[in-house]
N, C-alpha and C positions, 0 to 999 in steps of 0.2 A: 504494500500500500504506500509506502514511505517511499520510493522512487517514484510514483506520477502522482504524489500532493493529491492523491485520495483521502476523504473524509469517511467518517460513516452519517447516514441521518436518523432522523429520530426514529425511521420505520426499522432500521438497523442494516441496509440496503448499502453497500458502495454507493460513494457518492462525488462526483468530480466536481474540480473549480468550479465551473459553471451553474451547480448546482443540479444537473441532471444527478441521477438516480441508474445504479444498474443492478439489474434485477439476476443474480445467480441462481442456478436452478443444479438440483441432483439430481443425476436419473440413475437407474439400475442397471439399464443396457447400454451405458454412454463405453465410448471407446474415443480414443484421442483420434481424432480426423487428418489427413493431409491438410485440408486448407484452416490457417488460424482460425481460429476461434476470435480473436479481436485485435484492431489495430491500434494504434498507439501514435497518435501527432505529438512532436515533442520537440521542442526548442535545442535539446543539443544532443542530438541522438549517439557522437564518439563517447562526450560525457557517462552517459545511463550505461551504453554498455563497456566501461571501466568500473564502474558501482556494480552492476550485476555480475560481472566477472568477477571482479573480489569477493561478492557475498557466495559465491558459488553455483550459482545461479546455470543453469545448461543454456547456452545460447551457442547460437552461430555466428560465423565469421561476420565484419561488417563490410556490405556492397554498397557500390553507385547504381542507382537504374537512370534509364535515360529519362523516363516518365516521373517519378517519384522522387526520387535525389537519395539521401543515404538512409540506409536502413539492415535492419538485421531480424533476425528471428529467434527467438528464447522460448523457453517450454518451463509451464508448470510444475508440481510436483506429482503429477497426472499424468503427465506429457501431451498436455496439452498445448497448440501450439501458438506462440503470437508475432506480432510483426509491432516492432516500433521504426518509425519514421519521421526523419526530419526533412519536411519538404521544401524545396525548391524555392 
C-alpha cells in the first residue's frame, strides 16, 4: 500500500489519492492470469521499482515501449500480475 500513497476508507476498501475506492474480491477458483490484473500510473516508475526491488518484491526487468514510455511488471504474493507505468 505504502508504495502508491494508498489509503484505506471508512468502508475498509483501498482507496487512492483521488479518492476512488477499489473494491478486492476473493474467489475460490481464481488462478493468477497472463494479463495484469491492474495498472499503475506513477510519477517515477525507475524510483518504485528500486523500493520494490529492495523490499523483495518479484518484478521484472524495467522497459521502454514506444506507446507507453517506461514501465515494468511485478507480481503479488498470489502471482498475480501488474504493470506500473510512467507515461510519456
Amino acid at each position: 500500500m505504502r508504495h502508491f500513497h494508498l489509503g484505506m476508507s471508512a468502508h475498509g476498501n483501498l482507496q487512492l489519492e483521488s479518492g476512488h475506492e477499489l473494491y478486492l474480491l476473493e474467489c475460490d477458483s481464481h488462478f493468477p492470469k497472463e494479463i495484469p490484473v491492474l495498472t499503475f500510473s506513477v510519477s517515477d516508475v525507475e524510483d518504485l521499482w528500486l523500493q520494490l526491488n529492495k523490499d523483495g518484491v518479484k518484478i521484472e526487468p524495467l522497459e521502454t515501449d514506444k506507446l507507453f514510455g517506461k514501465l515494468f511488471v511485478f507480481y503479488d504474493v498470489d502471482g498475480n500480475k501488474y504493470n506500473a507505468v510512467e507515461l510519456k
